[in-house]
gemmi code that builds the backbone of each chain (N, CA, C; Angstrom):
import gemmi

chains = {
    "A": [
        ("UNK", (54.617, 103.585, 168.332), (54.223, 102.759, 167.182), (55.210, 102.921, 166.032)),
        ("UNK", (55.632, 101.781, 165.194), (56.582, 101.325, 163.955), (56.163, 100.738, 163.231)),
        ("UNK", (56.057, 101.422, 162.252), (55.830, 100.391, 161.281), (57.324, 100.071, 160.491)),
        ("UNK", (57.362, 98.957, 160.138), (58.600, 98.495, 159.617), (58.442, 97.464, 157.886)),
        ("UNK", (58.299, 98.086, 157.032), (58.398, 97.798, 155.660), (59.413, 96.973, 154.886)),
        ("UNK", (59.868, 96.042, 154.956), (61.402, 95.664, 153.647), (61.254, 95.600, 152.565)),
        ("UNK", (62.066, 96.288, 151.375), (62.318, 95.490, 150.528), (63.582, 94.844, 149.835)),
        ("UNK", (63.352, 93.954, 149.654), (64.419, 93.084, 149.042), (64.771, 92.977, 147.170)),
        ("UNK", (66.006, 93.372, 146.986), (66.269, 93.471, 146.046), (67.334, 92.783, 145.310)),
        ("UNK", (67.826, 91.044, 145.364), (69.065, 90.823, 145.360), (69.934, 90.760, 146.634)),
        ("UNK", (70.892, 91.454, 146.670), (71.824, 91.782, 147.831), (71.343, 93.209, 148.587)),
        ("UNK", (69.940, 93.846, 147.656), (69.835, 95.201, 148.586), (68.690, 95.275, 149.140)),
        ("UNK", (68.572, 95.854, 150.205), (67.368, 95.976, 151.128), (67.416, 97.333, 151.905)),
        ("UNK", (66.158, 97.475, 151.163), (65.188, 99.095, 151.807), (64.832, 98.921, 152.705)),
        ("UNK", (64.350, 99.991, 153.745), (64.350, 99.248, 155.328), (63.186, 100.458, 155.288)),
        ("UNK", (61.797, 100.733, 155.012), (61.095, 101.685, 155.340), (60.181, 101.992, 156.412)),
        ("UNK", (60.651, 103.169, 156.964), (60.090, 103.072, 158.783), (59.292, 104.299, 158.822)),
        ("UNK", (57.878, 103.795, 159.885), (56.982, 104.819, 159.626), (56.773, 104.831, 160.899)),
        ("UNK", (56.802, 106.153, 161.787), (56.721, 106.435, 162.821), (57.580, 106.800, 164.056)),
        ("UNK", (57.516, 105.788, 165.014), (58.618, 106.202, 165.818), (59.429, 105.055, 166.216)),
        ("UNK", (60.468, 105.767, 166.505), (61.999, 104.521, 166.194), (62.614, 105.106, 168.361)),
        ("UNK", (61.693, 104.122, 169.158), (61.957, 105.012, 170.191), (62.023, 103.620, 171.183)),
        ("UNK", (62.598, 103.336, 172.709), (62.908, 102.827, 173.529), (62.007, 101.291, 173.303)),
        ("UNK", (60.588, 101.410, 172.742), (59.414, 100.945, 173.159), (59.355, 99.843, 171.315)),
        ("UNK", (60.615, 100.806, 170.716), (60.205, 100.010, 169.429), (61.021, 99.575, 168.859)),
        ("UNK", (62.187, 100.436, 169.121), (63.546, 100.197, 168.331), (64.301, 98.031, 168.823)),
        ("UNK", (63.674, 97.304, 169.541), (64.159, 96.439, 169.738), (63.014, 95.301, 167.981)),
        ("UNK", (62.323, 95.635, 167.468), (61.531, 95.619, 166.738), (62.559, 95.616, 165.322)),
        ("UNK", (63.196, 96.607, 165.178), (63.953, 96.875, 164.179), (64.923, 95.972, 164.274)),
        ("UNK", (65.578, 96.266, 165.507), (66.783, 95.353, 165.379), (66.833, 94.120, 165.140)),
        ("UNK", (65.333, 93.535, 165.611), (65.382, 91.932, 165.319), (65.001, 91.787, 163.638)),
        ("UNK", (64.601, 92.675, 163.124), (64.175, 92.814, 161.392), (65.427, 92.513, 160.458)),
        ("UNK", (66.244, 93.764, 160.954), (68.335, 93.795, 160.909), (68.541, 92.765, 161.320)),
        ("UNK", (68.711, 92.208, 162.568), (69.127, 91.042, 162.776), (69.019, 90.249, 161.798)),
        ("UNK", (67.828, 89.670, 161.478), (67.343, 88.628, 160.764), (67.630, 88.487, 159.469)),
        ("UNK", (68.174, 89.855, 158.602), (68.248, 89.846, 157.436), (69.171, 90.352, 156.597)),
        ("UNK", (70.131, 91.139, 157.620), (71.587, 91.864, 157.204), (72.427, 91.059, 156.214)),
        ("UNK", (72.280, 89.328, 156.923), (73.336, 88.664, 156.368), (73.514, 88.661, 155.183)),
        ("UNK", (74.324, 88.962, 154.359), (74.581, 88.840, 152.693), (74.201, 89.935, 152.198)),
        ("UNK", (73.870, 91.096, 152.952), (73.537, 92.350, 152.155), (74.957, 93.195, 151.625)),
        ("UNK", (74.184, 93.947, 150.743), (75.703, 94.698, 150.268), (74.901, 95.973, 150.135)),
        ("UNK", (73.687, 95.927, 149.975), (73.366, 97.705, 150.088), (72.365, 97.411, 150.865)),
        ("UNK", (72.325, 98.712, 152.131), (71.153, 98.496, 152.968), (70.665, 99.970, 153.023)),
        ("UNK", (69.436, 100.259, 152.786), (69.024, 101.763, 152.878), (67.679, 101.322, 154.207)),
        ("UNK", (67.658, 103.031, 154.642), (66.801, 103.160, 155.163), (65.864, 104.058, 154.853)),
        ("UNK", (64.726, 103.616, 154.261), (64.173, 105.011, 154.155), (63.273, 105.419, 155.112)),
        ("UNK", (63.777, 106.973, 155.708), (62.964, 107.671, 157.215), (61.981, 108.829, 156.810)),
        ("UNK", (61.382, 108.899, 155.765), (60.780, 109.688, 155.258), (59.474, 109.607, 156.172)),
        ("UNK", (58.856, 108.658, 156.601), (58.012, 109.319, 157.380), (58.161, 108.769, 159.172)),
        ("UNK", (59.651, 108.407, 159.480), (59.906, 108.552, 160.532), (59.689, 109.679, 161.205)),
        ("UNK", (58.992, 110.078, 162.207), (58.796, 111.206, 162.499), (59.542, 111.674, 164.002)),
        ("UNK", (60.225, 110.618, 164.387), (60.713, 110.881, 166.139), (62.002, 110.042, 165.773)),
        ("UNK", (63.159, 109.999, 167.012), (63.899, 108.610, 166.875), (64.715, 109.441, 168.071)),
        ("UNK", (65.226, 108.639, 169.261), (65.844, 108.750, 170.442), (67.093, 108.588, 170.295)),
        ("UNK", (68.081, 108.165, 171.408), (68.955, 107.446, 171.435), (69.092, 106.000, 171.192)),
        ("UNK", (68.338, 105.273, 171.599), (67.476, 103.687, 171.740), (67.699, 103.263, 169.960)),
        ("UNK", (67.331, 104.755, 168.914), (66.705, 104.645, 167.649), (68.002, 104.535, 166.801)),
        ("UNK", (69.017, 105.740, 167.586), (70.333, 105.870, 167.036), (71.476, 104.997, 167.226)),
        ("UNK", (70.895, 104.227, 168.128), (71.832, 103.023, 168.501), (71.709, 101.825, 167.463)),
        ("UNK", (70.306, 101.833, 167.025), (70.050, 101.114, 166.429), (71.082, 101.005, 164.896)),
        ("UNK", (70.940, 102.435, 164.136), (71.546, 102.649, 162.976), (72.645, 102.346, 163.358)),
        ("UNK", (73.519, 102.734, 164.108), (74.925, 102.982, 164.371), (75.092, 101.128, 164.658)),
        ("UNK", (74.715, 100.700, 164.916), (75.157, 98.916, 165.086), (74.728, 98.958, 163.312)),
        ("UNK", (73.854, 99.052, 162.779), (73.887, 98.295, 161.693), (74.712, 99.064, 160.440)),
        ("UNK", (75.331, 100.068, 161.102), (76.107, 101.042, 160.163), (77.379, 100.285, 160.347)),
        ("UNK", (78.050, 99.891, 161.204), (79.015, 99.205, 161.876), (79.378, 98.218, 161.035)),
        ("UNK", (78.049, 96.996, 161.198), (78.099, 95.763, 159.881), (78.455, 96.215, 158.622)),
        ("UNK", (77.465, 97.055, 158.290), (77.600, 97.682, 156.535), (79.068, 98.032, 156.300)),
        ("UNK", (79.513, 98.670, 157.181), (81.234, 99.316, 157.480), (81.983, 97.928, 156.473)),
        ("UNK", (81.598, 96.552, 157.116), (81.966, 95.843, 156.752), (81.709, 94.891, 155.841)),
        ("UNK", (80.752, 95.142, 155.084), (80.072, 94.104, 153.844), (79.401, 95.049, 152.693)),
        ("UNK", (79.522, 95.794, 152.687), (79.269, 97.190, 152.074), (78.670, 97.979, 152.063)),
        ("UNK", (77.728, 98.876, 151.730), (77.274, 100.197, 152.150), (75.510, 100.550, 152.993)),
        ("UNK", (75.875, 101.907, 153.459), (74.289, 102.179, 153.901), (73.822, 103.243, 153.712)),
        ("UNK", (72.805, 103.970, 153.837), (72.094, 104.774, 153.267), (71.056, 105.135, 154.608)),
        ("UNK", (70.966, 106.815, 154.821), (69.537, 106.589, 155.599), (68.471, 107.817, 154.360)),
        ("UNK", (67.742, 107.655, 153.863), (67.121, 108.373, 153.033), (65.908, 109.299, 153.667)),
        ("UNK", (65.750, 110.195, 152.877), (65.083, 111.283, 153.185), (64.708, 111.711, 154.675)),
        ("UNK", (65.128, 112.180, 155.606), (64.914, 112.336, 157.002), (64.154, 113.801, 156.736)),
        ("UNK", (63.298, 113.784, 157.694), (62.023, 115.320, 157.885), (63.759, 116.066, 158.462)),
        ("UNK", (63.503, 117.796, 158.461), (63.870, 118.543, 159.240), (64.251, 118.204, 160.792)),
        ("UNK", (63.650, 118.148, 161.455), (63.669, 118.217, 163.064), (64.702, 116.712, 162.712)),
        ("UNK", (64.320, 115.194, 162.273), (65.110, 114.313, 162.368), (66.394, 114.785, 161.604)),
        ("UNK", (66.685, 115.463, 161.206), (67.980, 115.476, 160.257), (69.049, 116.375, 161.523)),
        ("UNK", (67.806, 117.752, 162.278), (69.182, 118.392, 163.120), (68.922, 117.274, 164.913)),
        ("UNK", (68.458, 116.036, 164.512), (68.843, 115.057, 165.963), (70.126, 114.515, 165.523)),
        ("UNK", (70.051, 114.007, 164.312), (71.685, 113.634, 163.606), (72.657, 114.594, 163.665)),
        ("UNK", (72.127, 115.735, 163.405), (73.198, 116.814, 163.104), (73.651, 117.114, 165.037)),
        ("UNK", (72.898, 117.244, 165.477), (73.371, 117.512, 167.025), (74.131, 116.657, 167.726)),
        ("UNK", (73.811, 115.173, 167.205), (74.535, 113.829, 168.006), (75.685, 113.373, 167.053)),
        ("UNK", (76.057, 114.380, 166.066), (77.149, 113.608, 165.109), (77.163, 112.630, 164.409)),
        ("UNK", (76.141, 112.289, 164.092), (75.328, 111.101, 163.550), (75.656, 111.614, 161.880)),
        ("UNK", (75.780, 112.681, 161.626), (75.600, 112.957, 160.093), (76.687, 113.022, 159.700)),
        ("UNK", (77.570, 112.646, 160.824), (79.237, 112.273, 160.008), (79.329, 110.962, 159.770)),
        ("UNK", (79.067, 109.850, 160.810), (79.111, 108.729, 160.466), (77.856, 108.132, 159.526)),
        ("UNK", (76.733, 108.694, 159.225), (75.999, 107.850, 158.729), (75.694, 108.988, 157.135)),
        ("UNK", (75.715, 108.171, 156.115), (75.190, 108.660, 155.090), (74.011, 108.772, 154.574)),
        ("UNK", (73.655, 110.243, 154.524), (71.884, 110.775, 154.805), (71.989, 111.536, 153.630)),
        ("UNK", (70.527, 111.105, 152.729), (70.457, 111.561, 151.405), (69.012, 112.221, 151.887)),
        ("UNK", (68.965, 113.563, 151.458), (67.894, 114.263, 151.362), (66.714, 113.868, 150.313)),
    ],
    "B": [
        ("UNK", (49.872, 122.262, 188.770), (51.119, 121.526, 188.799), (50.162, 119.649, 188.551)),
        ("UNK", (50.943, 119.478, 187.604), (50.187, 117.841, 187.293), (51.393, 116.641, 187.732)),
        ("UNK", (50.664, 115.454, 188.354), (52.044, 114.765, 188.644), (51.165, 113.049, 188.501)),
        ("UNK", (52.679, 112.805, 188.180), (52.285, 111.381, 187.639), (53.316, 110.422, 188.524)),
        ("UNK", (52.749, 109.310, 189.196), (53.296, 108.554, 189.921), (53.578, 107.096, 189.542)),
        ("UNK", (54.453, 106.432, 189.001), (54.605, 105.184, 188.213), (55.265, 104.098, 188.381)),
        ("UNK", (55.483, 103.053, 188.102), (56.523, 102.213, 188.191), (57.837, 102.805, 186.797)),
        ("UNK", (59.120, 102.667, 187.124), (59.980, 102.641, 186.264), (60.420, 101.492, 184.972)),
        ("UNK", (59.504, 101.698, 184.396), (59.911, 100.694, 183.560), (59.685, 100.598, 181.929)),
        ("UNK", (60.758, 100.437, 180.961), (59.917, 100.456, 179.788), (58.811, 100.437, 178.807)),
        ("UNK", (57.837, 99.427, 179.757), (56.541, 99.325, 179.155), (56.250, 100.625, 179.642)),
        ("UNK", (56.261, 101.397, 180.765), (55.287, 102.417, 181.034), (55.776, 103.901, 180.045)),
        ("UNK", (56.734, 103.729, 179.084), (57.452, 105.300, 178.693), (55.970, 105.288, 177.793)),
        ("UNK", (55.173, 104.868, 176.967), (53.992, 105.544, 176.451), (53.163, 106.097, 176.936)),
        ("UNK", (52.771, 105.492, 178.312), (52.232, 106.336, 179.670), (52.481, 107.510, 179.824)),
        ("UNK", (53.915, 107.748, 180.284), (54.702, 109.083, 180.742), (54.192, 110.051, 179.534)),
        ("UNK", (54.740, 109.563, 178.058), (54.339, 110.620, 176.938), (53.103, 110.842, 177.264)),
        ("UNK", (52.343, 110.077, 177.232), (51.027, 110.519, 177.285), (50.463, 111.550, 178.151)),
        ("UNK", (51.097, 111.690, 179.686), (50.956, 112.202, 180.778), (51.324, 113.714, 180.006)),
        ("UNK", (52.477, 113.894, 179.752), (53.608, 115.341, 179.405), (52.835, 115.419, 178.267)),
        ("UNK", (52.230, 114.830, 177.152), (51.491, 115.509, 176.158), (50.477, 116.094, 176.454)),
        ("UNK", (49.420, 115.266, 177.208), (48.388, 115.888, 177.630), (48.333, 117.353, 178.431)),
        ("UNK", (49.690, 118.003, 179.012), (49.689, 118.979, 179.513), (50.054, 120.058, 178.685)),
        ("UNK", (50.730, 119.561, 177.712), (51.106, 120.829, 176.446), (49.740, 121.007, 175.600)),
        ("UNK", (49.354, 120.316, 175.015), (48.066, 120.025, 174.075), (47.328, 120.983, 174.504)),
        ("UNK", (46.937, 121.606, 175.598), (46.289, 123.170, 174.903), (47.001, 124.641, 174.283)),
        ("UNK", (48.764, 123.738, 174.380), (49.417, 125.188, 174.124), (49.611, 125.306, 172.967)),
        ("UNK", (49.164, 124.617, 171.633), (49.552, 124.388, 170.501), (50.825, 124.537, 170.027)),
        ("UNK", (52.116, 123.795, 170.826), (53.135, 123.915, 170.687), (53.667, 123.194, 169.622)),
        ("UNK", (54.807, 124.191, 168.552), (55.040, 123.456, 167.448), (55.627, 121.829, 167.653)),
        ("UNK", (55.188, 121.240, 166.158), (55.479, 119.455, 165.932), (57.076, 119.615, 167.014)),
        ("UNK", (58.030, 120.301, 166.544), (59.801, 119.804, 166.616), (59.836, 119.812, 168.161)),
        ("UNK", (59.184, 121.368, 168.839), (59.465, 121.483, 170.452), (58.783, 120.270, 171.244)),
        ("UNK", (57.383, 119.667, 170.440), (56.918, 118.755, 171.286), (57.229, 117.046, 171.141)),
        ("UNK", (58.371, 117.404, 170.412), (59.611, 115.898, 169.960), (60.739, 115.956, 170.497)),
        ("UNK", (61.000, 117.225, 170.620), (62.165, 117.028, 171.775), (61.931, 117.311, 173.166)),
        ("UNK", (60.763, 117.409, 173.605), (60.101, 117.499, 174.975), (60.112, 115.975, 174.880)),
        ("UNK", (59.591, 115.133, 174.477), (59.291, 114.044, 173.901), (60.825, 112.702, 174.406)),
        ("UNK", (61.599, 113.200, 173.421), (63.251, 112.666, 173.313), (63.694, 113.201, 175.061)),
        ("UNK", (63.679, 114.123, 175.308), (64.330, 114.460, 176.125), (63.395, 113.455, 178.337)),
        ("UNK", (61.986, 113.671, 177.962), (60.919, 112.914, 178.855), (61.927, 111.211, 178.664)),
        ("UNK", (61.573, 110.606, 177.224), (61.520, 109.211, 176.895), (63.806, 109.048, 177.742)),
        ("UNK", (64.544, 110.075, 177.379), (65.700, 109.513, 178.044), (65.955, 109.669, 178.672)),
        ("UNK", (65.179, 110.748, 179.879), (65.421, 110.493, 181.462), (64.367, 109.282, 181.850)),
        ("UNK", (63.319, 109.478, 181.632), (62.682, 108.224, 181.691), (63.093, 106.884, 182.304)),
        ("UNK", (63.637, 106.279, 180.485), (64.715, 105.265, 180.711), (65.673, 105.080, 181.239)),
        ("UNK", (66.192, 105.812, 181.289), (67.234, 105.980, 182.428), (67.068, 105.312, 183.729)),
        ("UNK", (66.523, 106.412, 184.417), (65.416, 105.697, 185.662), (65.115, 104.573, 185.655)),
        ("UNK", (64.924, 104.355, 184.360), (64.012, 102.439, 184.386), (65.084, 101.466, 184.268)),
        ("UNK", (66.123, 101.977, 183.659), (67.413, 100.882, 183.740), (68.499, 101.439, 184.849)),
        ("UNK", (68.719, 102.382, 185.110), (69.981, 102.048, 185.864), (69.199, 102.697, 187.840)),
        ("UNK", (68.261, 103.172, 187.708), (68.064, 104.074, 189.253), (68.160, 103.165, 190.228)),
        ("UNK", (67.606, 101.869, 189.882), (67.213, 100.679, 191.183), (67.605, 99.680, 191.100)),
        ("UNK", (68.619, 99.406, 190.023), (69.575, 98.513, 189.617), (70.077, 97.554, 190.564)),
        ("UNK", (70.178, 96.492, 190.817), (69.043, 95.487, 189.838), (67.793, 95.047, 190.547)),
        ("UNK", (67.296, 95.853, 191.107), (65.861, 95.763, 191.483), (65.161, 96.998, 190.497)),
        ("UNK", (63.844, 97.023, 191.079), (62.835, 98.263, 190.587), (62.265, 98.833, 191.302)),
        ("UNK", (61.995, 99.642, 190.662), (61.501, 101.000, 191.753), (60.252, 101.784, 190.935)),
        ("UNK", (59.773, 103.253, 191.768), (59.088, 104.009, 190.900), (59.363, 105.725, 190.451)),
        ("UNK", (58.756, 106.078, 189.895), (59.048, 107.346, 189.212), (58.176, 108.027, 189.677)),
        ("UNK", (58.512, 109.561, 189.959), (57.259, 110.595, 190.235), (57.403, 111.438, 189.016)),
        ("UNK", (56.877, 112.008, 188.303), (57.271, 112.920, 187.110), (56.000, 114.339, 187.213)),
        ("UNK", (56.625, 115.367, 187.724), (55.497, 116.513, 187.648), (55.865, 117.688, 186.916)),
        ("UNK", (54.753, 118.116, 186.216), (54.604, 118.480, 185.182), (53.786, 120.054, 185.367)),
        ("UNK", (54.459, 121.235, 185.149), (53.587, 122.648, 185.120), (53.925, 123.610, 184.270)),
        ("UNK", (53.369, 124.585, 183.392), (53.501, 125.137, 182.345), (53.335, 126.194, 182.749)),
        ("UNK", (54.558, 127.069, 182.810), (54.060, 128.678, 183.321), (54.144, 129.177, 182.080)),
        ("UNK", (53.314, 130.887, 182.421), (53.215, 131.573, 181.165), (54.297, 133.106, 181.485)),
        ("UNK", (54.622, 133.564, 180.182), (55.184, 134.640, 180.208), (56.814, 134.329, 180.730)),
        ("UNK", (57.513, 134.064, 179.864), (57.304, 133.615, 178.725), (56.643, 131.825, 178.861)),
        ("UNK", (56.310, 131.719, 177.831), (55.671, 130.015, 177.794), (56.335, 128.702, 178.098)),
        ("UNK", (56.286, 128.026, 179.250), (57.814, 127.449, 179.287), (57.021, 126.070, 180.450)),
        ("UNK", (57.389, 124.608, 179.467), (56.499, 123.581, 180.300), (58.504, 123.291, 181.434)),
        ("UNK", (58.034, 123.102, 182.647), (58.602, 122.529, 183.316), (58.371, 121.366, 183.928)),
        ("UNK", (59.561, 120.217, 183.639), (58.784, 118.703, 184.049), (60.084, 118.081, 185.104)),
        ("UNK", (59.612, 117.781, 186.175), (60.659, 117.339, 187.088), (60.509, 115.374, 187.270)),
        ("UNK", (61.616, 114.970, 187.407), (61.688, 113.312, 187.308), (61.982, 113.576, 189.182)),
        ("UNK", (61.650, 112.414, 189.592), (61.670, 112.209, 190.920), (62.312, 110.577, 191.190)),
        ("UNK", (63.355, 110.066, 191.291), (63.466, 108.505, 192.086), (64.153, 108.803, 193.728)),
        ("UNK", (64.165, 107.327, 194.157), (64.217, 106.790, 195.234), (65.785, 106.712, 195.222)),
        ("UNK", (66.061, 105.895, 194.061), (67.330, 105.382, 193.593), (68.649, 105.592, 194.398)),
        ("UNK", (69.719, 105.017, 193.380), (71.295, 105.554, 193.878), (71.345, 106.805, 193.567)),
        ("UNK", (71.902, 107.658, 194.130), (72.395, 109.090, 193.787), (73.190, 109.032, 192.634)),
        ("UNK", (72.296, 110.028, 191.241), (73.367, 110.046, 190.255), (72.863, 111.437, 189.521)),
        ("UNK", (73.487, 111.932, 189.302), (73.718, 113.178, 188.726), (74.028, 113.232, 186.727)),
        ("UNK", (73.445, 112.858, 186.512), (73.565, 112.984, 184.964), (74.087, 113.834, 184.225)),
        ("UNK", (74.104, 115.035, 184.845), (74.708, 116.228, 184.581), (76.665, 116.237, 184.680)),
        ("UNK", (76.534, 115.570, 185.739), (77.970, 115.160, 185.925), (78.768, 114.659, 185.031)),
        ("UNK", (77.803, 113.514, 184.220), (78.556, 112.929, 183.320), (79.331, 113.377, 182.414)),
        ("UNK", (80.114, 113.778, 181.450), (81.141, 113.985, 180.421), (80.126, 113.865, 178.975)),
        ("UNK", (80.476, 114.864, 178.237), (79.615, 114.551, 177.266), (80.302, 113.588, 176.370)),
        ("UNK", (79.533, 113.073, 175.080), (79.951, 111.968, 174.757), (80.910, 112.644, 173.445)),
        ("UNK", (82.189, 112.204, 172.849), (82.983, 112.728, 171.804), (81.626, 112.083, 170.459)),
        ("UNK", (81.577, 113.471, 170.003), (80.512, 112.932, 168.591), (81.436, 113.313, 167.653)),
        ("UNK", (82.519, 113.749, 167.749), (83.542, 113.276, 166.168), (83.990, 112.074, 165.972)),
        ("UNK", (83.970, 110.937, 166.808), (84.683, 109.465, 166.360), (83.792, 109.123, 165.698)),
        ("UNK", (84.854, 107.718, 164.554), (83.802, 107.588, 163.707), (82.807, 106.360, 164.241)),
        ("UNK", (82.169, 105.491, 163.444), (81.687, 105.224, 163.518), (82.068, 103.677, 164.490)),
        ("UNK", (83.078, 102.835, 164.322), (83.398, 101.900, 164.985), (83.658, 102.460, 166.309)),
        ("UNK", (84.087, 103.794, 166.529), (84.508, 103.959, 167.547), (83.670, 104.802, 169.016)),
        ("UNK", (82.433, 105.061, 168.049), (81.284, 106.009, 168.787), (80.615, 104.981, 170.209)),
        ("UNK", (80.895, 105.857, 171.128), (79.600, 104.850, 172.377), (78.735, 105.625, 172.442)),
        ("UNK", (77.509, 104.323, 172.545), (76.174, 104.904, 172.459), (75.501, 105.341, 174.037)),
        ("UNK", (76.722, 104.963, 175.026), (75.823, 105.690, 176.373), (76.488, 107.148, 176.705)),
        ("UNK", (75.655, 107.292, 177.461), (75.268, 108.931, 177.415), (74.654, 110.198, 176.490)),
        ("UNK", (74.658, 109.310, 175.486), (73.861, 110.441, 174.241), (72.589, 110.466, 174.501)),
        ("UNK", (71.986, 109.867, 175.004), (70.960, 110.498, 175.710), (70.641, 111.600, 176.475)),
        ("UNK", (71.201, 111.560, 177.520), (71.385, 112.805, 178.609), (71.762, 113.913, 177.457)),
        ("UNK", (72.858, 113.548, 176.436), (73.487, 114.801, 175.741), (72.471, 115.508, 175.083)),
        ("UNK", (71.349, 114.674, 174.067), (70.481, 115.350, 173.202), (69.470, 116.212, 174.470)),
        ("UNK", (69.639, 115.812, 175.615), (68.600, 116.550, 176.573), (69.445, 117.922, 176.644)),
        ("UNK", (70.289, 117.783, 177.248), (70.984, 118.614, 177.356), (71.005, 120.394, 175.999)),
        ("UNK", (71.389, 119.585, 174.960), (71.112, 119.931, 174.056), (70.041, 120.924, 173.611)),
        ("UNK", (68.761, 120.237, 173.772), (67.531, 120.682, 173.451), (66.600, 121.192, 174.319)),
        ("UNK", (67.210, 121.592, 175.608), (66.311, 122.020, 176.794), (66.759, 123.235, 176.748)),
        ("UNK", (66.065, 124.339, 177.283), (66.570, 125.653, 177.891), (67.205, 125.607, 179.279)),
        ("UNK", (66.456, 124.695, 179.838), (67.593, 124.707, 181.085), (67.515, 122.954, 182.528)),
        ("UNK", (68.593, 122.614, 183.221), (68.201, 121.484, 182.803), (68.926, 121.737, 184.448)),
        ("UNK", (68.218, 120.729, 185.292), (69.144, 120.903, 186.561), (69.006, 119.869, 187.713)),
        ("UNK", (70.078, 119.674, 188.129), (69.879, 118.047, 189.440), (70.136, 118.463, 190.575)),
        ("UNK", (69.510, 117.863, 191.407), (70.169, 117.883, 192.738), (69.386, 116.583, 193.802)),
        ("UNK", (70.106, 116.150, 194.577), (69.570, 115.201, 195.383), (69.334, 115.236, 196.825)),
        ("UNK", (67.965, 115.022, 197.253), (67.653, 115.480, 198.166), (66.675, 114.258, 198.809)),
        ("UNK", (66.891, 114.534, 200.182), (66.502, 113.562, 201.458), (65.883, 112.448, 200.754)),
        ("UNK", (67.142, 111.934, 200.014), (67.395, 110.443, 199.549), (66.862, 110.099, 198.177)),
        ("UNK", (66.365, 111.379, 197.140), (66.024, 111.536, 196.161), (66.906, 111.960, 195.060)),
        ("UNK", (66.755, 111.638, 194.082), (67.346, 112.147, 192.741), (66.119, 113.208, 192.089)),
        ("UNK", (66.503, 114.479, 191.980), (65.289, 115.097, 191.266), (66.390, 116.163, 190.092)),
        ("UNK", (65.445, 115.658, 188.942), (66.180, 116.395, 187.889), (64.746, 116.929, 187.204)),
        ("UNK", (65.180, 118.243, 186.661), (64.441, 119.126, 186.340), (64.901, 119.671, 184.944)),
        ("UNK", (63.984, 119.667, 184.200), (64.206, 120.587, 182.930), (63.257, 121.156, 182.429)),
        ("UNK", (63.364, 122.279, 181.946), (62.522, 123.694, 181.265), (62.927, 123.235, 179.838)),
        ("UNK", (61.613, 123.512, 179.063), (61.417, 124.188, 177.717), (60.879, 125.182, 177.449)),
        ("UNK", (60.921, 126.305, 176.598), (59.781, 127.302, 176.163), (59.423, 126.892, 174.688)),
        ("UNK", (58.193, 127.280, 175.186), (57.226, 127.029, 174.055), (57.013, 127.477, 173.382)),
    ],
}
model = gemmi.Model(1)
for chain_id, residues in chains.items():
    chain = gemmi.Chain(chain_id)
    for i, (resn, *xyz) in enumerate(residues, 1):
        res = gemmi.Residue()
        res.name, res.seqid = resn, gemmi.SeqId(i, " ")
        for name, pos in zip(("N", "CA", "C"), xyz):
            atom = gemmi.Atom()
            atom.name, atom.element = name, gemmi.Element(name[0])
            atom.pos, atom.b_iso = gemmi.Position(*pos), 0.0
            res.add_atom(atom)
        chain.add_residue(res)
    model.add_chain(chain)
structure = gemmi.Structure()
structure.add_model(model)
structure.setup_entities()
């Protein structure tokens, strides 16, 4: 289960995800991203009460980190413990910018 | 020893959790060990469900037993499939940056990773991979 929150601010959009970001859900997100990346210039995520996220989850960021690469910036905000060392183990916390 | 017999396929990975939770849940094992029991179930799993029977489908056996002393759930995946060894694979470079990162095999890697011990072998026409956690 995902819950998936936006908000829209101008050119910036909060992306707030509650739960799990996993095989069964992460295609959910992407069509959210999909749908709404275009014209963004700041995209955050806030994972504060993400509580799980796979590979399926990390694929996800990493495509929309990719875009941002190119239209300007991203953010993944507050990640729990356990999610911060899945980034830290998969190298994820080099490419993606994670604010405590 | 608990065992769960399934079709391979995405819709069923809430199933599987459900199966592997229900066998820890009297051990009161902390939130993180029973998320990466979790991560590590959900990407052999998938796995199985996308590439074992390719491009047909197939099913999964997944059995599940928790010895004590020290505390340690052991869960074995079972297919029919092509012979593949996951273990074999190369781990994935996690210093490239970001344009340049591939996202297959990081799966197997975070298993790898987060298991105590993790092991394949294929037998009379089976793929069986096995991994230990302690609890």
């Amino acid at each position: 289960m995902l819950e998936i929150n936006k908000k829209v601010d101008g050119t910036a959009l909060t992306i707030m995800l509650t739960g799990r970001l996993d095989t069964t859900t992460a295609p959910e997100l992407e069509e959210v991203i999909n749908s709404s990346i275009s014209g963004v210039e700041s995209l955050k995520f806030d994972v504060s009460n993400m509580e799980y996220i796979s590979s399926a989850g990390l694929r996800i960021l990493l495509s929309a980190q990719k875009v941002m690469n190119k239209q300007g910036e991203m953010k993944v905000l507050h990640p729990s413990d356990d999610v911060k060392e899945i980034f830290e183990v998969t190298g994820f916390s080099d490419i993606l910018s994670i604010e405590d | 020893m608990k065992e769960l017999y399934i079709e391979a396929k995405d819709e069923n990975l809430n199933q599987v959790l459900a199966f592997v939770d229900e066998q820890l849940e009297a051990y009161d094992c902390p939130m993180k060990t029973q998320m990466q029991v979790d991560i590590a179930v959900e990407e052999i799993f998938v796995n199985i469900a996308h590439y074992a029977y390719e491009p047909s489908k197939g099913s999964a056996t997944i059995r599940a037993e928790v010895t004590e002393d020290p505390l340690s759930v052991s869960l074995t995946f079972v297919d029919n499939g092509t012979p593949y060894d996951p273990l074999a694979k190369e781990d994935p470079d996690i210093t490239l940056t970001a344009e340049d990162r591939q996202i297959g095999g990081l799966g197997i890697f975070m298993v790898k990773k987060s298991m105590d011990d993790i092991s394949y072998e294929y037998k009379d026409g089976q793929n069986i991979l096995t991994i230990k956690k302690n609890l």
